[in-house]
LOTIRO-517731 format. One record per atom (N, C-alpha, C): residue number from 0; residue in three letters; atom name; z, x, y. Coordinates in steps of 0.02 Angstrom, whole numbers. Layout:
residues N
loro k=NUM; r=ALA; a=CA; c3=Z; c1=X; c2=Y .
...
***
This chain:
residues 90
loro k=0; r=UNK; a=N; c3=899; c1=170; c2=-6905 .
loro k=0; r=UNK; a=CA; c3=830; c1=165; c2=-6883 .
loro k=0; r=UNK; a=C; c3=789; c1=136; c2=-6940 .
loro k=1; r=UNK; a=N; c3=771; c1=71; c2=-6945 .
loro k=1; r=UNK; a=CA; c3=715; c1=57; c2=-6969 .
loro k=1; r=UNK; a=C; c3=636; c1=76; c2=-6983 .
loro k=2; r=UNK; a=N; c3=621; c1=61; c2=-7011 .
loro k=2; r=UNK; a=CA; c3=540; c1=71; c2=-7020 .
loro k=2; r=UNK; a=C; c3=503; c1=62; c2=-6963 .
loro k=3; r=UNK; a=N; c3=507; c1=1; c2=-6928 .
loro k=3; r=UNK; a=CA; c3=479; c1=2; c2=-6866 .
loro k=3; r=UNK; a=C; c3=508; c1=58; c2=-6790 .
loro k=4; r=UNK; a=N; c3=561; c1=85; c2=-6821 .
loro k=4; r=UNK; a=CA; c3=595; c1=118; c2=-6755 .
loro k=4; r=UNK; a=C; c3=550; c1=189; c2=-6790 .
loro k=5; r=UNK; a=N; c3=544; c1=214; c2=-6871 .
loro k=5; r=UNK; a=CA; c3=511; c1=272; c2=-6891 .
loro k=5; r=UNK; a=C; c3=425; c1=273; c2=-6847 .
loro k=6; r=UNK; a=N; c3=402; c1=196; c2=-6868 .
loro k=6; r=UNK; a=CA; c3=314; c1=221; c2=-6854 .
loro k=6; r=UNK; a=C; c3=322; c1=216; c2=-6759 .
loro k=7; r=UNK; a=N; c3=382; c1=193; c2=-6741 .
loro k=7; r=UNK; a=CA; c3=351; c1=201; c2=-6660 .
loro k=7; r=UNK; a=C; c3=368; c1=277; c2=-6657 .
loro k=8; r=UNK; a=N; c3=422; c1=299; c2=-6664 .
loro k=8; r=UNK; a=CA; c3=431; c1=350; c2=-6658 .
loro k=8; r=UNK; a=C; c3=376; c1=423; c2=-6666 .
loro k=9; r=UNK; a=N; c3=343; c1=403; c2=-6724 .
loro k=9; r=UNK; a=CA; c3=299; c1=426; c2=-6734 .
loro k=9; r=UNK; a=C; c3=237; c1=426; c2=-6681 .
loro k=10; r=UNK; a=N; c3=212; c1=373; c2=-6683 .
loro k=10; r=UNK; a=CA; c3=150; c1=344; c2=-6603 .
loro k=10; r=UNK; a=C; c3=178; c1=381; c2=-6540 .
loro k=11; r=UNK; a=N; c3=250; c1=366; c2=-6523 .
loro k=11; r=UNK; a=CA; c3=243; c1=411; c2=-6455 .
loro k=11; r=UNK; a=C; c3=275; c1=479; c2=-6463 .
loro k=12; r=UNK; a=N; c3=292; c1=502; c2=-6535 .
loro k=12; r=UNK; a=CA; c3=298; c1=597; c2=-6529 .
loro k=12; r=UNK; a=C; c3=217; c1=609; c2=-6542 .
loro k=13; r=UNK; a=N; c3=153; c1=594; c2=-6559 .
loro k=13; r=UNK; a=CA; c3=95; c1=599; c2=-6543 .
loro k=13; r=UNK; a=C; c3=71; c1=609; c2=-6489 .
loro k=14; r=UNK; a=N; c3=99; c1=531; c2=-6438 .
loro k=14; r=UNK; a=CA; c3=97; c1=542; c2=-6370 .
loro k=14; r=UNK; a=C; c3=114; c1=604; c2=-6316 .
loro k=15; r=UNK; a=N; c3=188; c1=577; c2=-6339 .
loro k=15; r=UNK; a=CA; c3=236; c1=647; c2=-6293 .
loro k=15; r=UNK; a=C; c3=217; c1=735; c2=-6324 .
loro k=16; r=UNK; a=N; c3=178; c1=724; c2=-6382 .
loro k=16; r=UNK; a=CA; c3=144; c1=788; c2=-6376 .
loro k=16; r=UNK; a=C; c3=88; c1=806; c2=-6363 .
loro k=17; r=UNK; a=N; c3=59; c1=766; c2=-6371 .
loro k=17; r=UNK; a=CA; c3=-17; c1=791; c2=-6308 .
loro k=17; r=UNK; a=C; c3=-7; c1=786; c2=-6230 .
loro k=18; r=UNK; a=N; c3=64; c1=743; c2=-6195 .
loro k=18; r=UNK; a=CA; c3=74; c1=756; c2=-6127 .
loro k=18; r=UNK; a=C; c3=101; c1=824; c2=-6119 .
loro k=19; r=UNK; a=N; c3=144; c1=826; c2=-6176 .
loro k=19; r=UNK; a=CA; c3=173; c1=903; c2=-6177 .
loro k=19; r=UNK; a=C; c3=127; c1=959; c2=-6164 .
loro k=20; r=UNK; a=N; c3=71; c1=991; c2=-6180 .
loro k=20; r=UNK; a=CA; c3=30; c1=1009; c2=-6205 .
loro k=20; r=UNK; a=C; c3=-12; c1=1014; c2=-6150 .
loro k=21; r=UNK; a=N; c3=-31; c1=966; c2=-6087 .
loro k=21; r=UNK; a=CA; c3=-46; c1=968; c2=-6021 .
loro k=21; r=UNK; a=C; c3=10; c1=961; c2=-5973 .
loro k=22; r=UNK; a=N; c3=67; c1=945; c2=-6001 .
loro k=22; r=UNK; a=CA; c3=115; c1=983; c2=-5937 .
loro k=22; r=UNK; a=C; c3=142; c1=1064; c2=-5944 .
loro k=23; r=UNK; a=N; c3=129; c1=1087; c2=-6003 .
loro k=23; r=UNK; a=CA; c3=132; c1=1153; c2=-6026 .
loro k=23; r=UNK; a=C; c3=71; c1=1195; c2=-5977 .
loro k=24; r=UNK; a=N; c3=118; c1=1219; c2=-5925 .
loro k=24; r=UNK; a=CA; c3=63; c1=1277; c2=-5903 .
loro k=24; r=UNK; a=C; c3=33; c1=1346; c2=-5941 .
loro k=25; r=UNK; a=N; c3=-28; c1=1344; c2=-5933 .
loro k=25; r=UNK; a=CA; c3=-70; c1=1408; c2=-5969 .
loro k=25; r=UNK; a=C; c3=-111; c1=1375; c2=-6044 .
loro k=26; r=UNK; a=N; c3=-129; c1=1413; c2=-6055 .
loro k=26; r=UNK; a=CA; c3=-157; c1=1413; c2=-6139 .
loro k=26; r=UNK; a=C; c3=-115; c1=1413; c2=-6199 .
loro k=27; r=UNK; a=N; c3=-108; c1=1362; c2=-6238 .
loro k=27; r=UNK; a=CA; c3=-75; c1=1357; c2=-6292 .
loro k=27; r=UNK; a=C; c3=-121; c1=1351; c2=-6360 .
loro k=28; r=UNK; a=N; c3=-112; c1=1420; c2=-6361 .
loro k=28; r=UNK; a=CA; c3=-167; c1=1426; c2=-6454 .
loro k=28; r=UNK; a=C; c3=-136; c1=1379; c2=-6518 .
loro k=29; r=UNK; a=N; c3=-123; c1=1341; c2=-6506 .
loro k=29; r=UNK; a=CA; c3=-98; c1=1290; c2=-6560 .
loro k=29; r=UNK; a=C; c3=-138; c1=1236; c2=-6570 .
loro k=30; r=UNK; a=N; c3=-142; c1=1226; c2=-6626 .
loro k=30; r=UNK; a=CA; c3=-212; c1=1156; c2=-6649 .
loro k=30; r=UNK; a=C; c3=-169; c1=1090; c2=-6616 .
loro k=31; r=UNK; a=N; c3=-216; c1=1035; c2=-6604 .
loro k=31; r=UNK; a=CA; c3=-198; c1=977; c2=-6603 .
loro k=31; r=UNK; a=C; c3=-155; c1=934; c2=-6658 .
loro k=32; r=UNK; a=N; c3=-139; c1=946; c2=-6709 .
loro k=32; r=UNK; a=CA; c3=-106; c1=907; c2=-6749 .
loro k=32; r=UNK; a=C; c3=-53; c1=963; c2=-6768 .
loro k=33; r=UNK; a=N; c3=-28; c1=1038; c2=-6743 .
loro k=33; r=UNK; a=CA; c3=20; c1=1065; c2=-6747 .
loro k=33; r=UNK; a=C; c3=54; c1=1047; c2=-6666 .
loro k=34; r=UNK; a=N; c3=16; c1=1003; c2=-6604 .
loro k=34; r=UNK; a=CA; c3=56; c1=997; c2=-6558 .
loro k=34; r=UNK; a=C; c3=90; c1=909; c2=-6576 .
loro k=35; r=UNK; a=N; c3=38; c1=890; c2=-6622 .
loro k=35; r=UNK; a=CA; c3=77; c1=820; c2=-6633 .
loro k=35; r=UNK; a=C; c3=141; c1=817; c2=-6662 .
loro k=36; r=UNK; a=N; c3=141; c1=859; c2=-6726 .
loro k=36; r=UNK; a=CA; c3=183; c1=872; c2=-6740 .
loro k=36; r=UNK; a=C; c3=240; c1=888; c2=-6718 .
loro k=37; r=UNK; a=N; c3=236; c1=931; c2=-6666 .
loro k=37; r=UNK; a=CA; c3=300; c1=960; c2=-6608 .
loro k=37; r=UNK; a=C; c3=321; c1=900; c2=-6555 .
loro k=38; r=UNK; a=N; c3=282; c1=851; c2=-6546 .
loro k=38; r=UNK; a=CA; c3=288; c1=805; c2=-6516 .
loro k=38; r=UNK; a=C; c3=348; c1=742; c2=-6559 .
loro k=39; r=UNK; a=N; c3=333; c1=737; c2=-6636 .
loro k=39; r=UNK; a=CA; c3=366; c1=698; c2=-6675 .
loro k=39; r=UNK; a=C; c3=421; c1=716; c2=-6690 .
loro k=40; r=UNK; a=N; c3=412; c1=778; c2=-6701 .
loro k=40; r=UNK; a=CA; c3=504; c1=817; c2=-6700 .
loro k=40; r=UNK; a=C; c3=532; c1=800; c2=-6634 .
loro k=41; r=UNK; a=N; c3=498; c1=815; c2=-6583 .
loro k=41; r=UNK; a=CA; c3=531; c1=805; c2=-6525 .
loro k=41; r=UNK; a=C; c3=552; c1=715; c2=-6503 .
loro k=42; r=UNK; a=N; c3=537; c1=687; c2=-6535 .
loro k=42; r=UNK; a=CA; c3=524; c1=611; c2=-6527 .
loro k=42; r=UNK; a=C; c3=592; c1=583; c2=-6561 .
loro k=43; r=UNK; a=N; c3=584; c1=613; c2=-6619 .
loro k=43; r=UNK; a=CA; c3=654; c1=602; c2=-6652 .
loro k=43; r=UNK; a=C; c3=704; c1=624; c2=-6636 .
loro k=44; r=UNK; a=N; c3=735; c1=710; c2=-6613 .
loro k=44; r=UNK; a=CA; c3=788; c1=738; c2=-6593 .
loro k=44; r=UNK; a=C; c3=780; c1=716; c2=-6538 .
loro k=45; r=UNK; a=N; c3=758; c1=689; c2=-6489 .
loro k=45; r=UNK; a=CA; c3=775; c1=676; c2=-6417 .
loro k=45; r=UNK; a=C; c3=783; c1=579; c2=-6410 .
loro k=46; r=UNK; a=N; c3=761; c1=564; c2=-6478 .
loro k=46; r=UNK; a=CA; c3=799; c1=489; c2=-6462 .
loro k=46; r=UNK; a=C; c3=875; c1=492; c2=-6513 .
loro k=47; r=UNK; a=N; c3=893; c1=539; c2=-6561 .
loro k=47; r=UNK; a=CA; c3=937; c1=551; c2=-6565 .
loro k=47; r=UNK; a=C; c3=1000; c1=590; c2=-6523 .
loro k=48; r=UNK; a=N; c3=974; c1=611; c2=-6486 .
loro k=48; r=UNK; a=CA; c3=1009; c1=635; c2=-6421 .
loro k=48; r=UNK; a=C; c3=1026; c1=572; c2=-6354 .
loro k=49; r=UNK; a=N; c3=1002; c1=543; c2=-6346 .
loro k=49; r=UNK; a=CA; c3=985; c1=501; c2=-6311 .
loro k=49; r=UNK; a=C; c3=1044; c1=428; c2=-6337 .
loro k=50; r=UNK; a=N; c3=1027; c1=407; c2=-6394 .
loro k=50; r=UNK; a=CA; c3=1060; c1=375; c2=-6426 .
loro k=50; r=UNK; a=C; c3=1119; c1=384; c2=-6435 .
loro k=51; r=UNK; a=N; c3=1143; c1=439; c2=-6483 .
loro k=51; r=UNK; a=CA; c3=1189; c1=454; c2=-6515 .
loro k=51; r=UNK; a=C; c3=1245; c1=481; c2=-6440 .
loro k=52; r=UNK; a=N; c3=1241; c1=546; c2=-6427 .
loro k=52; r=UNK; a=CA; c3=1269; c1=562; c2=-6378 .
loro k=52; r=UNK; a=C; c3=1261; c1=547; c2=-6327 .
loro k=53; r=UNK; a=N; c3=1218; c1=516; c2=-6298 .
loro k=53; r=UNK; a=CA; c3=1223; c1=494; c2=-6223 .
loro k=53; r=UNK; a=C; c3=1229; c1=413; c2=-6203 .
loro k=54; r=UNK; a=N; c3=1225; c1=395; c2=-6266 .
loro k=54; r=UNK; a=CA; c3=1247; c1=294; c2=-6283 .
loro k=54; r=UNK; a=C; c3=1188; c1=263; c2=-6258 .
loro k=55; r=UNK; a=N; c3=1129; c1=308; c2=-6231 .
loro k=55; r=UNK; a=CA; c3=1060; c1=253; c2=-6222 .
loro k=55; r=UNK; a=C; c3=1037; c1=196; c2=-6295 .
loro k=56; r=UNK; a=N; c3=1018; c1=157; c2=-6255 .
loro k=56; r=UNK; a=CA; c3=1007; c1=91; c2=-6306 .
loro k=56; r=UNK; a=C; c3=937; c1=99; c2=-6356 .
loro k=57; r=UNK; a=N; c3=947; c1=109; c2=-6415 .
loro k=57; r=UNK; a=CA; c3=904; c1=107; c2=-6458 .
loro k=57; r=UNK; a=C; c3=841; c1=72; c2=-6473 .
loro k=58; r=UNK; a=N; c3=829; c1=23; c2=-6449 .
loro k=58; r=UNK; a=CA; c3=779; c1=-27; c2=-6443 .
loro k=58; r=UNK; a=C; c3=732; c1=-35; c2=-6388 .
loro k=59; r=UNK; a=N; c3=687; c1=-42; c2=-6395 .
loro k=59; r=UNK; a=CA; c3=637; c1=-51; c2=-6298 .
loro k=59; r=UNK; a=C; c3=632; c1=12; c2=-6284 .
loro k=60; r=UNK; a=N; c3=595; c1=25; c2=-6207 .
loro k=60; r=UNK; a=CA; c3=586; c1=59; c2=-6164 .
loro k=60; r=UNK; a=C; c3=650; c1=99; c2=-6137 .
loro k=61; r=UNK; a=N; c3=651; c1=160; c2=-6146 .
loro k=61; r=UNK; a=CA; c3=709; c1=201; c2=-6104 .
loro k=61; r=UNK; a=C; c3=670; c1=251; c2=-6061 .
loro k=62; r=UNK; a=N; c3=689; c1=263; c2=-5994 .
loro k=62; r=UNK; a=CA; c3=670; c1=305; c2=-5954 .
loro k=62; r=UNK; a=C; c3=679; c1=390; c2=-5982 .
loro k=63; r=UNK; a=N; c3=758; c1=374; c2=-5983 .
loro k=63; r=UNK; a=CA; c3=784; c1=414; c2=-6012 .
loro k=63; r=UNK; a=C; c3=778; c1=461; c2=-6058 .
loro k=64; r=UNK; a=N; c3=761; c1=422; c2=-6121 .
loro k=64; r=UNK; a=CA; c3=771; c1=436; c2=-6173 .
loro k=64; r=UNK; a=C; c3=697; c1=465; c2=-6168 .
loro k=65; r=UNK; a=N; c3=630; c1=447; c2=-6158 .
loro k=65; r=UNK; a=CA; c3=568; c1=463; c2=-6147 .
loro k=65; r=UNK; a=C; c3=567; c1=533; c2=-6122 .
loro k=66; r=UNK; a=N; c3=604; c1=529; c2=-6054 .
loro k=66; r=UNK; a=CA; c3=613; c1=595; c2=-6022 .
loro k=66; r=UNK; a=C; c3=627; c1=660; c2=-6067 .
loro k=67; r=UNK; a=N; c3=676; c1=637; c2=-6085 .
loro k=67; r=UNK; a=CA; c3=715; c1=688; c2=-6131 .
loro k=67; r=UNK; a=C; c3=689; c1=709; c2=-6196 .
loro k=68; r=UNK; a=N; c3=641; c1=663; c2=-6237 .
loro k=68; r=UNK; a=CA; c3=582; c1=665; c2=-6270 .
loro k=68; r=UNK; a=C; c3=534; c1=716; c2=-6245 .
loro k=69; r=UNK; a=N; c3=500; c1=705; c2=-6184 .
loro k=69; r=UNK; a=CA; c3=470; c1=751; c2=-6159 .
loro k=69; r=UNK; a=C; c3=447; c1=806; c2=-6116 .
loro k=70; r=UNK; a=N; c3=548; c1=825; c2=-6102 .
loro k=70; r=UNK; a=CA; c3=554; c1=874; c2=-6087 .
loro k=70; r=UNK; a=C; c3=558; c1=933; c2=-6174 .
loro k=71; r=UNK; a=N; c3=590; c1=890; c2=-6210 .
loro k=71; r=UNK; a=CA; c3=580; c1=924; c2=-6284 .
loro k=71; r=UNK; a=C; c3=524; c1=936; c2=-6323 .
loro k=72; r=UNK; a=N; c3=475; c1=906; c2=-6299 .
loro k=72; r=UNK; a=CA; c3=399; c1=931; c2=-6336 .
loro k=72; r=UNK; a=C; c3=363; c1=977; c2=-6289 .
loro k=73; r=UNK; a=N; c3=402; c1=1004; c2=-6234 .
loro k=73; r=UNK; a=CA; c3=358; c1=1043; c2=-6169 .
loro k=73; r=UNK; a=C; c3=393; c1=1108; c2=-6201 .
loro k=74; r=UNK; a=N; c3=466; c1=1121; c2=-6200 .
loro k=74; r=UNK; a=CA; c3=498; c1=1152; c2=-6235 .
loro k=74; r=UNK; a=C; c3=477; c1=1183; c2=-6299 .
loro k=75; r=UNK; a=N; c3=455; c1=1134; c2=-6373 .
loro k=75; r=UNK; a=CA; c3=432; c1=1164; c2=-6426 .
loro k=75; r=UNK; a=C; c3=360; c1=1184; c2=-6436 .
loro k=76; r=UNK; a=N; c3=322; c1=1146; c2=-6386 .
loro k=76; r=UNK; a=CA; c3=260; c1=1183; c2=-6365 .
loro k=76; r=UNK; a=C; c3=247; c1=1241; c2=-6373 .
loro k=77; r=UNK; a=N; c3=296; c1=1275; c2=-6305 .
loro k=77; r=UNK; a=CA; c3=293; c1=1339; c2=-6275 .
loro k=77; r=UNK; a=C; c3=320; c1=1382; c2=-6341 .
loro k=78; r=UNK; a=N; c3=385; c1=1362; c2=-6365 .
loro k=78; r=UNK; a=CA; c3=379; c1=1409; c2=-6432 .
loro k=78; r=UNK; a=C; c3=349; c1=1427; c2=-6473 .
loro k=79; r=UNK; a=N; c3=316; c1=1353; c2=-6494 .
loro k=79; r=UNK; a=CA; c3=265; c1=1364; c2=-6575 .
loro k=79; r=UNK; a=C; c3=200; c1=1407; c2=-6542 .
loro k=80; r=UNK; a=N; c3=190; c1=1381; c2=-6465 .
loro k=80; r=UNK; a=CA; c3=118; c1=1434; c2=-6418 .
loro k=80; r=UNK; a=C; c3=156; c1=1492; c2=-6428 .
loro k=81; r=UNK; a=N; c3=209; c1=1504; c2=-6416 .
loro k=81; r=UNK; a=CA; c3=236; c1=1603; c2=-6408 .
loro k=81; r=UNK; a=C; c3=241; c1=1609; c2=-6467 .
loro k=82; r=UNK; a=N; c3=256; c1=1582; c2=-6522 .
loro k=82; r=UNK; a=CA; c3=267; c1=1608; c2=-6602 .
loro k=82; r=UNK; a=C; c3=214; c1=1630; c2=-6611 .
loro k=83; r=UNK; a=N; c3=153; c1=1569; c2=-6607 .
loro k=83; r=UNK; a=CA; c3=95; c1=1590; c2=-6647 .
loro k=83; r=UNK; a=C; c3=56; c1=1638; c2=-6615 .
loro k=84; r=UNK; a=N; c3=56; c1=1637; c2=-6535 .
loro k=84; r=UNK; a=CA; c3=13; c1=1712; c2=-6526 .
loro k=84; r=UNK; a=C; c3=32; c1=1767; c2=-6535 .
loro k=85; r=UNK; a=N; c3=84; c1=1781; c2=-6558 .
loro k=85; r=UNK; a=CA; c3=108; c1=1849; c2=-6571 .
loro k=85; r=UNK; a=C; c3=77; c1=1871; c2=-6641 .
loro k=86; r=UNK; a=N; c3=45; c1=1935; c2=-6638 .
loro k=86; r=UNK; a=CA; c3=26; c1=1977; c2=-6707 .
loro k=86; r=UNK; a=C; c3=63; c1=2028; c2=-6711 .
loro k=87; r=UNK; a=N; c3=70; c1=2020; c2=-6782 .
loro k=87; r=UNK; a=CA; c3=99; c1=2088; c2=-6814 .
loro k=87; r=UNK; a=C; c3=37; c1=2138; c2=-6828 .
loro k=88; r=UNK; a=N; c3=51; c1=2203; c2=-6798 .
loro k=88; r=UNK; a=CA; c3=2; c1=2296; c2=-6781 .
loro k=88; r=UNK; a=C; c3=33; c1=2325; c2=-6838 .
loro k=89; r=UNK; a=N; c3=5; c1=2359; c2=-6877 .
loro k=89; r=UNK; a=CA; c3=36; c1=2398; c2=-6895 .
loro k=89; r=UNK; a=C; c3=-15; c1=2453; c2=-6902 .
***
C-alpha cells in the first residue's frame, strides 16, 4: 500500500465512521474524532480483509470491500460506545 492507498484510506475510515455512527442504533457517547478514528482502523482491517483473504482487488471502488469496511466501524462503534459508558462505583 502506498501513500496514496494510506491518505484514501484514511478519507473514507472518516467517512465509514460517521456512517457508522448513524447506522449505529441508540446514543453513542463517543466524541467525533474518537468515531473517526474507529472508522480508520476499520478502513484498514477491512481492506486488509478484503484484499488479503478474500482476493478483492486493491485499487478503485469495491462494493465489497466498502461493505465490509462498514460493517467494521458499526461493530467498533458499539464497543468503544459500550466501553466508554461504563463507570467504575465504588
Amino acid at each position: 500500500m502506498g501513500i496514496g492507498g494510506i491518505i484514501s484510506a484514511i478519507v473514507v475510515g472518516a467517512i465509514i465512521g460517521a456512517l457508522a455512527r448513524l447506522i449505529k442504533p441508540g446514543r453513542q457517547n463517543i466524541s467525533i474524532l474518537l468515531t473517526i478514528i474507529v472508522g480508520i482502523v476499520a478502513a484498514f482491517i477491512g481492506g486488509f480483509i478484503a484484499t488479503s483473504l478474500l482476493g478483492r482487488p486493491a485499487d478503485g471502488f469495491d462494493f465489497v470491500t466498502l461493505l465490509i469496511q462498514l460493517v467494521l466501524a458499526v461493530i467498533g462503534v458499539g464497543i468503544v460506545a459500550g466501553a466508554s459508558g461504563r463507570s467504575v462505583r465504588r
